[in-house]
C-alpha positions as CSV (number, residue, x, y, z in Angstrom):
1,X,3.3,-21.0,-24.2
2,X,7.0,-19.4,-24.0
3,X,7.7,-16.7,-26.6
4,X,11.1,-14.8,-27.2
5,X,11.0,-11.4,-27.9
6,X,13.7,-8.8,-27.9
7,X,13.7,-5.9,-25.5
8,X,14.0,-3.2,-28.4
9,X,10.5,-5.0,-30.1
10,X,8.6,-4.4,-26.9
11,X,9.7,-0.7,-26.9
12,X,8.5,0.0,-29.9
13,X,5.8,-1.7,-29.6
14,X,4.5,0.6,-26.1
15,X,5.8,3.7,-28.4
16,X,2.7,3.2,-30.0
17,X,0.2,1.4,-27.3
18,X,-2.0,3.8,-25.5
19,X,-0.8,5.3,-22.5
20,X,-3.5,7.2,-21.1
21,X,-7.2,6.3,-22.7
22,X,-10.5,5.5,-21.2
23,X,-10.3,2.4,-23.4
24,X,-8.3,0.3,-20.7
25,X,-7.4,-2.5,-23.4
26,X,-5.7,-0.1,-25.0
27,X,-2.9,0.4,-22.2
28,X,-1.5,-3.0,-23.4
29,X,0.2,-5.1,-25.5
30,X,-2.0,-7.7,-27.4
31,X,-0.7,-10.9,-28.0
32,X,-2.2,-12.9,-30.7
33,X,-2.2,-16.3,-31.3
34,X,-4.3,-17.8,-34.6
35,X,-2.9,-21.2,-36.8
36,X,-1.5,-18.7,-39.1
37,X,0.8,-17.6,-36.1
38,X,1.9,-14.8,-33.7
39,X,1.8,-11.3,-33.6
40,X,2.4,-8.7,-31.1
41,X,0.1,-5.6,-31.4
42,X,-0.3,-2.2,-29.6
43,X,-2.5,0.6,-30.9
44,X,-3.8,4.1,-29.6
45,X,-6.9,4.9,-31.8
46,X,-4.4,7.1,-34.0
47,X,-1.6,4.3,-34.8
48,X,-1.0,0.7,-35.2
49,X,1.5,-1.6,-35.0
50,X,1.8,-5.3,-35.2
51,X,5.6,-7.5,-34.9
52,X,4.9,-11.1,-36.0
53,X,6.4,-13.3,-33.5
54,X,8.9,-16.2,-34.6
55,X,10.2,-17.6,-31.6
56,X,7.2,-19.3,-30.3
57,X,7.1,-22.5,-28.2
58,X,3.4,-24.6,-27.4
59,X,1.5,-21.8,-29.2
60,X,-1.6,-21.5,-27.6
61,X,-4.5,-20.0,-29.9
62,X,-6.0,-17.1,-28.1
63,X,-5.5,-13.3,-27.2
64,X,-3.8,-12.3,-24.3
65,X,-3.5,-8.5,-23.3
66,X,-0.5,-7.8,-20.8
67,X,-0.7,-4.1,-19.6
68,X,1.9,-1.7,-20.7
69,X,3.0,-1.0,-16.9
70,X,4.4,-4.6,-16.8
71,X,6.2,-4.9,-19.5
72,X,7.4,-0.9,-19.1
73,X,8.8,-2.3,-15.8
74,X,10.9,-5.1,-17.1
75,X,15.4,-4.2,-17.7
76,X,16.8,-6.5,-20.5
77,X,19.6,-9.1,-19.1
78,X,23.1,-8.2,-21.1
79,X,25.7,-10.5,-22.2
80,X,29.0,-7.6,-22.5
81,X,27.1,-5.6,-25.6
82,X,24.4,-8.3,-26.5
83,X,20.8,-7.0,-25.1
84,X,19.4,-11.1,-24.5
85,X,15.8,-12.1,-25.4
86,X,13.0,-11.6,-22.7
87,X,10.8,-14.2,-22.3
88,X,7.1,-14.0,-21.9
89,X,5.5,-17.4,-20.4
90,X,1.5,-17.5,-20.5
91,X,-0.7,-19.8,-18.9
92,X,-3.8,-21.3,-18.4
93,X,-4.5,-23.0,-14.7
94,X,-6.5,-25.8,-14.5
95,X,-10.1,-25.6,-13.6
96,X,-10.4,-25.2,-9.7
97,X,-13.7,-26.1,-7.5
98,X,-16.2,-23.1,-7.4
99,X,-16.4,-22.9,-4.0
100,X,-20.2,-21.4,-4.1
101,X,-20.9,-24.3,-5.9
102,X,-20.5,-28.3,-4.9
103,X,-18.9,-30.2,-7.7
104,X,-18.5,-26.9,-10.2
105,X,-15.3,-26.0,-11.1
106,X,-14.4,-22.5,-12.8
107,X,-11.7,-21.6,-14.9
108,X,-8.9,-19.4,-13.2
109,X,-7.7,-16.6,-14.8
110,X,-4.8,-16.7,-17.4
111,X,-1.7,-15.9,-15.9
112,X,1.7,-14.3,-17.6
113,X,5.4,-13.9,-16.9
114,X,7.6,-11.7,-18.7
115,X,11.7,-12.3,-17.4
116,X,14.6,-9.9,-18.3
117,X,16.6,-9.1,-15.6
118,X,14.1,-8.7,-13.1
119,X,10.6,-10.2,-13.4
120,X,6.7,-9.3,-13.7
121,X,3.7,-11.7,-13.2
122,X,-0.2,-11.1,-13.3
123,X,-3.1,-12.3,-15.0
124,X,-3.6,-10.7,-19.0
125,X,-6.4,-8.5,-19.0
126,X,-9.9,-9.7,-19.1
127,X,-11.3,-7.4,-22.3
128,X,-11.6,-7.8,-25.8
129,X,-9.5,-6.3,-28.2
130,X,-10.4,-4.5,-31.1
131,X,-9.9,-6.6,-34.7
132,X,-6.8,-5.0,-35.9
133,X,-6.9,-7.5,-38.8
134,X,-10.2,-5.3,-40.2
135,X,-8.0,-1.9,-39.4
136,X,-5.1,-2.8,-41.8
137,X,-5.8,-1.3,-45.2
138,X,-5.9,-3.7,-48.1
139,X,-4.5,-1.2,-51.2
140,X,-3.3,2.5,-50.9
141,X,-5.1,5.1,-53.6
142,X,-1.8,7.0,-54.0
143,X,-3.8,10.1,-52.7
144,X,-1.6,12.4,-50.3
145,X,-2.7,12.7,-46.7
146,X,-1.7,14.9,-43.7
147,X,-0.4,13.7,-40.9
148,X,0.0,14.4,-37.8
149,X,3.8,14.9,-37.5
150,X,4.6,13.2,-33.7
151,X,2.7,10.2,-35.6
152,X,5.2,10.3,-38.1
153,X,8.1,10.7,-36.1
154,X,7.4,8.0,-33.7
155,X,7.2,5.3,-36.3
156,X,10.6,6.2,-37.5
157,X,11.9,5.5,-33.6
158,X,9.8,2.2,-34.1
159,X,12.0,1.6,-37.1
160,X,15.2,2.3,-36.1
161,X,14.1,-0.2,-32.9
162,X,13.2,-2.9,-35.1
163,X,15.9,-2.8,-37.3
164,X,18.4,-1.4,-35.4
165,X,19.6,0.9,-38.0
166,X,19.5,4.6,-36.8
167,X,19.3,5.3,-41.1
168,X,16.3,3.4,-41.4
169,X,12.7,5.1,-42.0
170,X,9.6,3.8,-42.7
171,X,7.3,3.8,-45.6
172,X,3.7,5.6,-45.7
173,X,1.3,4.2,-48.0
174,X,-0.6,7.0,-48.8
175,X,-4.1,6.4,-48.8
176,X,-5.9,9.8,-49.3
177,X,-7.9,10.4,-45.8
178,X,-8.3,6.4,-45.1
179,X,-5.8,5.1,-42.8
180,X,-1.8,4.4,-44.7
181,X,-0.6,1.2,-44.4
182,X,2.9,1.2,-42.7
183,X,6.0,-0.9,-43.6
184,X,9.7,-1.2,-42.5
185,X,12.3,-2.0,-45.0
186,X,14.1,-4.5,-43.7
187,X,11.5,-6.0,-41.4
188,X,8.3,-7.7,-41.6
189,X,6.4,-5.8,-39.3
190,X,3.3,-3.5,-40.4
191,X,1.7,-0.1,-39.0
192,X,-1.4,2.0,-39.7
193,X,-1.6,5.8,-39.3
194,X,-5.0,7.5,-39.8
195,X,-4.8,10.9,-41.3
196,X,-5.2,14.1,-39.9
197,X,-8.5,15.6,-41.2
198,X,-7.3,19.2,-42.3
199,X,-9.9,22.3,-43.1
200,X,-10.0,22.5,-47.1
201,X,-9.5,26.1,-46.8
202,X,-5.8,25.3,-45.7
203,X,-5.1,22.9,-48.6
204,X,-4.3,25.1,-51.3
205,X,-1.2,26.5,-51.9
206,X,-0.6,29.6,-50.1
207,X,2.1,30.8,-51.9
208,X,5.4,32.2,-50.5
209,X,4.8,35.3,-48.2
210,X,6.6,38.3,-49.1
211,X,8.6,38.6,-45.9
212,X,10.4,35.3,-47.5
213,X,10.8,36.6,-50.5
């Protein structure tokens, strides 16, 4: 399976992937295949983020992980100003002969290859990721939420990366203390941000101190 995917997509896609998390799968960038197509997801518990995928040769249903160091180590090629596609190859070996075992053969490991300018290899990560299907809220309430504002901030780089459009913010969905769907005007991908849980006592108004007055 070859797929296409610009350099600024996989940046904002490890904005958002985990970077240091006891939940190893999380230190990645998931890519899943289903009949439906291909999407590209990171999350970190707090945020979400999935890119569908377009450019997509022998799609192979499945769900490969490749860690974040890998694809953190790859530089774009450049045509003068252009920033070319990177292209991430993944396959599956053929079954070799267990050698603990006469006439058994195992299944090797899935390997991947993601080429820029330079090059990384290795095998995706044996783990399961979570189902960021269920994660994705289906409606918003309308209810405000509070956020926590690097959250915010980071899916506005994301936007300007996807779009390449320095003006261009993103939406929040506000759904009251669920998580708020995400969108991108301009761009098909989705996010989710869960809300900060704040103290009631610091939700009403506190009116304007008189030093500011």
């Amino acid at each position: 399976m070859e797929i296409k995917i610009t350099h600024e997509t996989l940046k904002a896609l490890l904005i958002i992937a985990a970077k240091d998390d006891i939940r190893y799968y999380l230190k990645s960038v998931c890519v899943d295949v289903t009949d439906k197509g291909t999407a590209l997801v990171a999350c970190d518990g707090h945020r979400l983020l999935a890119v569908p995928a377009d450019d997509v040769t022998d799609a192979m249903p499945g769900e490969y992980i490749i860690p974040r160091e890998s694809i953190a180590a790859i530089k774009p090629c450049k045509a003068g100003r252009v920033t070319l596609p990177l292209e991430l190859t993944i396959t599956k070996p053929a079954p070799v002969p267990d050698p603990a075992r006469s006439g058994v053969t195992v299944q090797a490991p899935t390997q991947f290859t993601l080429t820029g300018i330079t090059t990384a290899t290795g095998t995706v990560m044996d783990a399961k990721y979570p189902d960021w299907r269920k994660v994705l809220p289906q409606s918003a309430s309308g209810a405000p939420g509070q956020f926590n504002a690097e959250y915010l901030s980071s899916f506005g780089d994301v936007a300007r990366l996807l779009t390449g459009n320095k003006d261009n913010n993103p939406i929040i969905h506000h759904n009251g203390t669920s998580g708020a769907l995400v969108t991108i005007p301009g761009h098909a991908a989705i996010g989710v941000i869960i809300p900060w849980r704040v103290d009631a006592e610091f939700l009403p108004h506190p009116g304007v101190p008189a030093w500011a007055k």
